[in-house]
C-alpha positions in Angstrom: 0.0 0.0 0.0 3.0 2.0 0.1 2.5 3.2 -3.8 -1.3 4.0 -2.5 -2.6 7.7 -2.4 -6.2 6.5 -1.7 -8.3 3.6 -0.3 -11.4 2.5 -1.9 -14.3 2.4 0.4 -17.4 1.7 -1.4 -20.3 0.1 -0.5 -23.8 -0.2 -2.3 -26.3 2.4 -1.3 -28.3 0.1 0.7 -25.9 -0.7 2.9 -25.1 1.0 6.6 -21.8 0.8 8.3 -20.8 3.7 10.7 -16.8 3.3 10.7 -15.6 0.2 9.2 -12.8 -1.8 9.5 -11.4 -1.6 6.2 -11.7 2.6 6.3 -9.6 2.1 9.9 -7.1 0.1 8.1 -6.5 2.7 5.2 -6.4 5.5 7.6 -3.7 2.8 9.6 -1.2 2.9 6.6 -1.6 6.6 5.7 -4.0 6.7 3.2 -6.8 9.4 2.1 -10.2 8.1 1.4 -12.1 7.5 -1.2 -16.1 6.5 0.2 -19.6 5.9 -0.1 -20.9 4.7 2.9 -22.9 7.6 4.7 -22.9 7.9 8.6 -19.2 7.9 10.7 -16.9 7.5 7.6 -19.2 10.3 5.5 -19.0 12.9 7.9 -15.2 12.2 9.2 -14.4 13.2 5.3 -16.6 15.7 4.9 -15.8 17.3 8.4 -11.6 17.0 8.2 -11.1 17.3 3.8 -9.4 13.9 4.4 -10.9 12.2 0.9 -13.5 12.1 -0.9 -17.1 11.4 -0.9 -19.3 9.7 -3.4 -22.6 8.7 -4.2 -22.4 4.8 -5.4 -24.8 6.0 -8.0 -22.7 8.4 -9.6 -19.3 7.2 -9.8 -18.7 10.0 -13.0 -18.6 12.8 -10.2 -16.3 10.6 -8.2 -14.0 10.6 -11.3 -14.1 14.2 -12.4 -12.8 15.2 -8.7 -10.3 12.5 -8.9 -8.6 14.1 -12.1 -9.1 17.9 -10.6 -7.1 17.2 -7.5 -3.7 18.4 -7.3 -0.8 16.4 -6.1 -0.7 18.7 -2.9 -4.5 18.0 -2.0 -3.9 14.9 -1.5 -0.3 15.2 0.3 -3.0 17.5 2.5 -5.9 14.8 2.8 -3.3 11.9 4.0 -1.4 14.7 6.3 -5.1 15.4 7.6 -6.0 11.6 8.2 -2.5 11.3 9.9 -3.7 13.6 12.4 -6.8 12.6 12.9 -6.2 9.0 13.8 -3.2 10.0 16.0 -4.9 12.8 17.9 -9.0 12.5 17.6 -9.6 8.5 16.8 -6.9 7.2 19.8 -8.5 9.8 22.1 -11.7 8.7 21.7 -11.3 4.8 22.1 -8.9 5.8 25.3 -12.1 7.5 26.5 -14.1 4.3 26.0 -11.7 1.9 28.1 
């Protein structure tokens, strides 16, 4: 995943996850998001700018702001993810324990 700008989470519309796993994992080795499952994952990239967002419907719109980002953007979404797992994410499971 080292060659990896982005991690693919996509789900059909139907179905409901709040964070998942795989979404954790990407965030794990550094990588920006790309998603489409709505709830916890949705509003941490629409919240922090650390991916992008997507309707499963319209992948199109999903493609035309791939190709518009600059290489810095997403230098900027990873940095931002980086962050959040290290600062918000651990916090809030330490809370939970």
């Amino acid at each position: 995943m080292e060659m990896c700008d982005f991690g693919f989470n996509g789900f059909k519309d139907e179905t409901s996850v709040g964070l998942s796993y795989k979404s954790l994992d990407y965030m794990d080795y550094g990588l920006a998001l790309i998603n489409s499952t709505k709830e916890d994952t949705w509003n941490l990239i629409n919240e922090n700018q650390a991916g992008l967002n997507y309707f499963a419907d319209d992948v199109d719109s999903l493609i035309n702001n791939l190709v518009n980002l600059a290489p810095e953007d997403v230098l900027l979404m990873k940095k931002i993810l980086e962050n959040y797992l290290k600062n918000t994410l651990i916090e809030e499971c330490l809370k939970v324990v």
